[in-house]
C-alpha positions as CSV (number, residue, x, y, z in Angstrom):
1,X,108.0,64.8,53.8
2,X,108.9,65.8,57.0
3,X,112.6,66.9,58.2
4,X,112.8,64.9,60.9
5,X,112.2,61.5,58.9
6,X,114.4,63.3,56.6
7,X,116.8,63.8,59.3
8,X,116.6,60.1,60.5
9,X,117.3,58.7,57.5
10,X,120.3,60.7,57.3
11,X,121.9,59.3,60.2
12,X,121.5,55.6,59.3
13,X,123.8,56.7,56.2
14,X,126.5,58.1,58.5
15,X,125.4,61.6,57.2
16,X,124.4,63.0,61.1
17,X,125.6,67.0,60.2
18,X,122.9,67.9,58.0
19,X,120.9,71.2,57.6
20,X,118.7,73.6,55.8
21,X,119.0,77.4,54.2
22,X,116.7,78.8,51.8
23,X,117.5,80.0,48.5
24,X,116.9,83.8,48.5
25,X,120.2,85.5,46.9
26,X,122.5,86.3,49.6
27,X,123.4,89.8,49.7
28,X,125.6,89.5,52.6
29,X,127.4,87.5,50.5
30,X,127.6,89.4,47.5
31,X,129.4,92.2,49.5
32,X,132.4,89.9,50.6
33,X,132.7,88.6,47.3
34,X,133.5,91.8,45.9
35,X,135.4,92.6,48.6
36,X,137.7,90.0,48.1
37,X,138.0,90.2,44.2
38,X,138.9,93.6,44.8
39,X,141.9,93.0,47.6
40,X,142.9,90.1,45.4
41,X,142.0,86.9,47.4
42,X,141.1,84.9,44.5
43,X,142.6,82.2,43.2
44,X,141.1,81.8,39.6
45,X,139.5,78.6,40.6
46,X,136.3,80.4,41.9
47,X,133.1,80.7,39.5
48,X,133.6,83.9,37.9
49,X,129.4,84.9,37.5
50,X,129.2,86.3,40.8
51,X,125.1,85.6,40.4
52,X,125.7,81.8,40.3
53,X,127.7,82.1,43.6
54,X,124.8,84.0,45.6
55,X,121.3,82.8,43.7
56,X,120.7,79.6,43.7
57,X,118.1,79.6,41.3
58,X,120.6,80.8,38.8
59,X,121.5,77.0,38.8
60,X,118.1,75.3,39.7
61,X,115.3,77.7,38.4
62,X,112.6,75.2,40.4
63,X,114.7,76.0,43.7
64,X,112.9,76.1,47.2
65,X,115.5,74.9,49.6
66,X,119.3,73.8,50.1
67,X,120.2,70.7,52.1
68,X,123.5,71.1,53.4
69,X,125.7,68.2,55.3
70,X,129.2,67.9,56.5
71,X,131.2,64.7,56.1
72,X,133.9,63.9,58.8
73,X,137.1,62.8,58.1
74,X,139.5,63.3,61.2
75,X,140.8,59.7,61.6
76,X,143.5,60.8,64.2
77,X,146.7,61.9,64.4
78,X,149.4,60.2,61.7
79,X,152.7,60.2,62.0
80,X,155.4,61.1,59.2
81,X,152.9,61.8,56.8
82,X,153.7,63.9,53.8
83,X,149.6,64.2,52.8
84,X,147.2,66.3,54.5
85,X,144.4,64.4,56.6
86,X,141.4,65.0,53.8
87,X,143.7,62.6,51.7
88,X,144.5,59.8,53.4
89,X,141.2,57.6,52.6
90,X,138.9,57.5,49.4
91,X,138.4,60.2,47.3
92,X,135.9,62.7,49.0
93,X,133.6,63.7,45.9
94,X,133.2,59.9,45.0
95,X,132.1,59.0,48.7
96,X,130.4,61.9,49.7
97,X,128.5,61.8,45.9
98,X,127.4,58.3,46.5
99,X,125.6,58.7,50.2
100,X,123.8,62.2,48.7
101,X,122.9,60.2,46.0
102,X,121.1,57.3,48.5
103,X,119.5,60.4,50.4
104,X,118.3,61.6,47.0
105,X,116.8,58.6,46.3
106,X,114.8,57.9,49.4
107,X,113.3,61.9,48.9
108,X,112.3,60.6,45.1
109,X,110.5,57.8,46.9
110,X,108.7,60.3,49.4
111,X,107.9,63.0,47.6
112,X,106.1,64.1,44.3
113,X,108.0,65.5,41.2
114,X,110.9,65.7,43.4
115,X,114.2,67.7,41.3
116,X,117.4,67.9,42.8
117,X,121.2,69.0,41.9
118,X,124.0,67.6,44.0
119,X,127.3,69.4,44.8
120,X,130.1,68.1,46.2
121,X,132.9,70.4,46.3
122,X,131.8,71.2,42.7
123,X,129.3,73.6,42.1
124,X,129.0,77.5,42.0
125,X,127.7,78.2,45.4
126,X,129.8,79.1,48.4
127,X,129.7,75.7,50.2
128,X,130.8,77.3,53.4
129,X,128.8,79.8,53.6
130,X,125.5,77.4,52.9
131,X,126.9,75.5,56.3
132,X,126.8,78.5,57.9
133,X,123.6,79.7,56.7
134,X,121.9,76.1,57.7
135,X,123.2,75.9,61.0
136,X,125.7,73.0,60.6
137,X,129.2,75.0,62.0
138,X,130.4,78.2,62.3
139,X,133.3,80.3,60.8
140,X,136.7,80.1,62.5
141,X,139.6,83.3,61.5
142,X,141.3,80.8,59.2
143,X,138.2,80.4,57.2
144,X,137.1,77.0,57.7
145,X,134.2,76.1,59.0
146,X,134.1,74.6,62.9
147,X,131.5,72.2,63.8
148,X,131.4,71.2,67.7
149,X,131.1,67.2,67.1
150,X,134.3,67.0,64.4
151,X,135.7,70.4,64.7
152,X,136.6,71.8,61.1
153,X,137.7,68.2,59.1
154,X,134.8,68.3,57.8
155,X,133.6,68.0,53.6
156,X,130.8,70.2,52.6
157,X,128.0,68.9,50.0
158,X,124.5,70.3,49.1
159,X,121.2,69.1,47.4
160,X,119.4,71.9,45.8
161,X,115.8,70.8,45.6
162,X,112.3,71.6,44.8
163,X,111.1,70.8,48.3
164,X,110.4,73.1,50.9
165,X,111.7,72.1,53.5
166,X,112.0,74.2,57.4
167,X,115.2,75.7,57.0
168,X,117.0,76.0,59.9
169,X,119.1,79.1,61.6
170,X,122.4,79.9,61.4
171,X,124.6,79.5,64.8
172,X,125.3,83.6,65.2
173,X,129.0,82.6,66.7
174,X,132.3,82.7,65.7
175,X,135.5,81.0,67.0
176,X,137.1,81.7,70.2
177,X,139.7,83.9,68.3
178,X,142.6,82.9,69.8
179,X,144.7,83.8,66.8
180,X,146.5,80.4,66.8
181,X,145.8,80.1,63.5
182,X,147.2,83.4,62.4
183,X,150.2,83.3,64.0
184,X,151.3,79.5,62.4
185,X,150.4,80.1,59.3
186,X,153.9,79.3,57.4
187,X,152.7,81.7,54.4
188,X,150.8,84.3,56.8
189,X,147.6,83.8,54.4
190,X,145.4,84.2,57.3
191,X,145.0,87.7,58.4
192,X,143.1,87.8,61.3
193,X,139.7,89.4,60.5
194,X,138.1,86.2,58.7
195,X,139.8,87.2,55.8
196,X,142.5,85.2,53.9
197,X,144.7,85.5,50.7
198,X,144.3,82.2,49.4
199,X,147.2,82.5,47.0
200,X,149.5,82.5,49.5
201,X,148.0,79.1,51.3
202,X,150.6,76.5,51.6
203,X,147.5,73.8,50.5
204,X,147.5,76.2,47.7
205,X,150.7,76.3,46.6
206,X,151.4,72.5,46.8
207,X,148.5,72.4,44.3
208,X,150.2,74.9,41.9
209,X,151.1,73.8,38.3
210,X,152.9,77.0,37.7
211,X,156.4,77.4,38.5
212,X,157.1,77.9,42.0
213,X,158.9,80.6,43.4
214,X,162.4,80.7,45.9
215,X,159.8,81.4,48.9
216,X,157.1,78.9,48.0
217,X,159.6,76.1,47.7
218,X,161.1,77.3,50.5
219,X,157.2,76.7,52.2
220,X,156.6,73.2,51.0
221,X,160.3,72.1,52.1
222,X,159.8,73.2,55.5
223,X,156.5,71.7,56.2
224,X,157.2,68.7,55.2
225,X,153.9,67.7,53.0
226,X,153.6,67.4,49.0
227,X,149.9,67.8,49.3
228,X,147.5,70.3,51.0
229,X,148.2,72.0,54.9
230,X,146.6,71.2,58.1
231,X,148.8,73.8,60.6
232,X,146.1,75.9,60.7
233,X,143.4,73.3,62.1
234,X,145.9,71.0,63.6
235,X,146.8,74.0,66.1
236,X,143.0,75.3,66.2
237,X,141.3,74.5,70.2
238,X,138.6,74.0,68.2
239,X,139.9,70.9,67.1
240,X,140.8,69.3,70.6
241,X,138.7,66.4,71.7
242,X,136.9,65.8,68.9
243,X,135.3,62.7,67.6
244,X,136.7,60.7,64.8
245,X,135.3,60.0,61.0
246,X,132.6,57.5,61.2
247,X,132.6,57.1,57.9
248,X,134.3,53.8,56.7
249,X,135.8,54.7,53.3
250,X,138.2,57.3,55.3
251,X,139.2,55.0,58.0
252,X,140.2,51.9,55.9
253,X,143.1,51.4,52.7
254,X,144.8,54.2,53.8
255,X,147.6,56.0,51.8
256,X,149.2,58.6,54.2
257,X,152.5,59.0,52.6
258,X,154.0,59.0,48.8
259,X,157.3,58.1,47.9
260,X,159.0,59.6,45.3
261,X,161.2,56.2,44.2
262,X,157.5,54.9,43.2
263,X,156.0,57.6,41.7
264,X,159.2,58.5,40.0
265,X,159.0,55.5,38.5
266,X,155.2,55.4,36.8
267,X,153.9,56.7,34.1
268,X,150.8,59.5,34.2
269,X,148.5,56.9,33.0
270,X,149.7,54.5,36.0
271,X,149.6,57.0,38.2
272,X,145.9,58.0,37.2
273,X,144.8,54.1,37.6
274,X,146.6,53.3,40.8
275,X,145.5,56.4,42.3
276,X,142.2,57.4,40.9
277,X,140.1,56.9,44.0
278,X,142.2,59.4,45.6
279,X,141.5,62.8,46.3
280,X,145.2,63.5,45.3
281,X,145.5,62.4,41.9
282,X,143.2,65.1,40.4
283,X,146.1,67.7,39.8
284,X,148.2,64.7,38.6
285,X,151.8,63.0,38.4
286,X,153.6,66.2,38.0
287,X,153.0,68.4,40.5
288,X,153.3,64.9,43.2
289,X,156.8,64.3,41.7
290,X,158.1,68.0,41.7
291,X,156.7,68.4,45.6
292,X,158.8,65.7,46.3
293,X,162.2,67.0,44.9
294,X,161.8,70.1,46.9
295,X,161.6,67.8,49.3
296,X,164.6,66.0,48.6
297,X,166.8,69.2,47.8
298,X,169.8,69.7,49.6
């Protein structure tokens, strides 16, 4: 099989930021891991074996390379919306899923005893890092990763297969640190040196289910949105210019604002049906409804 069929049969399924990194364990890595469990800028949602996050053939013993792709999502700017941008259209682990899935599929067809393990947002690995590492964008201060077609909106999935495929090169570039970012950020989580407390991200702390404190009420109330935070990218030059989603599932049935008279007034299991396909509805009712008093309070 060779990449560039690989490749061409990528784009044909909309899937046109795609690259490869090998599976070595990344040492590099390692050391800002521990770095960061050691300042604190964890969130408890990581994988705790700090071996599954750097080897990938702790997950996939038969391991030989990592496909990596971004999936676009920047429809444009929206008006009034109390959602950030990643949630407007379908659910991004059931769409992005389904197209590595086809691509999966076709390999299966094309190669011998082909194995694979798909990740969407999911597995142990450092998705970001793994763009990085197979060329597909490079990191910006406030952590996400930039690419130059669709700036940072941009999901991150990964096949881990069997195949050894040519892995590709990193980009060896950063943002144009203009600090935009940094200076924004409602909560100050970004701090300037590619580093970040996530606890203190806004997206973050919309997503709590603990009880909220005076200041991070204070945070959702003055943004504005019951869901996630896009200041950081919106005000990112990185993110000028760019070309929209061509990916149909997030430019069509939008949902780009709740309202709390109508959620108010479901039950969890309704809210779970209606909303399902939604990347949203994964932390459930509660949090939704109690976003949305803060943002009613006098």
């Amino acid at each position: 099989m060779d990449k560039n069929d690989l490749k061409e049969f990528c784009i044909k399924n909309g899937l046109d930021l795609m690259g490869v990194c090998g599976v070595e364990p990344y040492m590099e890595l390692e050391k800002v891991i521990k770095s960061r469990i050691k300042n604190g800028y964890v969130t408890g949602m990581e994988e705790e074996v700090i071996e599954k996050r750097i080897a990938p053939k702790s997950i996939m013993e038969s391991a030989k390379t990592i496909i990596v792709f971004a999936l676009p999502y920047y429809i444009g700017e929206v008006e009034n919306s109390n959602l950030s941008k990643y949630c407007y259209g379908k659910d991004y682990h059931m769409v992005f899923n389904k197209k590595l899935e086809t691509i999966c599929e076709f390999l299966k067809e094309n190669i011998n005893d082909f194995e694979y393990k798909i990740f969407v947002d999911n597995g142990p690995l450092v998705d970001r890092y793994l763009a990085y590492l197979s060329g597909i964008g490079y990191y910006g201060i406030n952590n996400s990763i930039i690419t130059d077609k669709y700036g940072s909106y941009v999901f991150i999935g990964y096949i881990i297969t069997n195949y050894n495929f040519e892995v590709d090169k990193p980009l060896y570039k950063t943002c144009m640190k203009c600090g935009r970012c940094v200076r924004e950020c409602p909560s100050k989580a970004i701090l300037g040196n590619f580093e970040m407390n996530p606890k203190r991200c806004l997206s973050y702390v919309t997503q709590k289910k603990e009880e909220l404190t005076d200041e991070e009420k204070s945070l959702i109330k003055s943004s504005g949105v019951i869901f996630g935070c896009d200041i950081c990218q919106d005000v990112c030059p990185h993110n000028k210019n760019i070309k929209e989603t061509n990916i149909e599932e997030f430019k069509n049935d939008l949902i780009t604002n709740l309202d709390y008279e109508e959620i108010n007034s479901i039950s969890n299991r309704e809210f779970k049906r209606k909303y399902k396909d939604r990347a949203f509805s994964w932390r459930g009712k509660n949090v939704i409804k109690r976003n949305l008093e803060i943002l009613m309070e006098e």
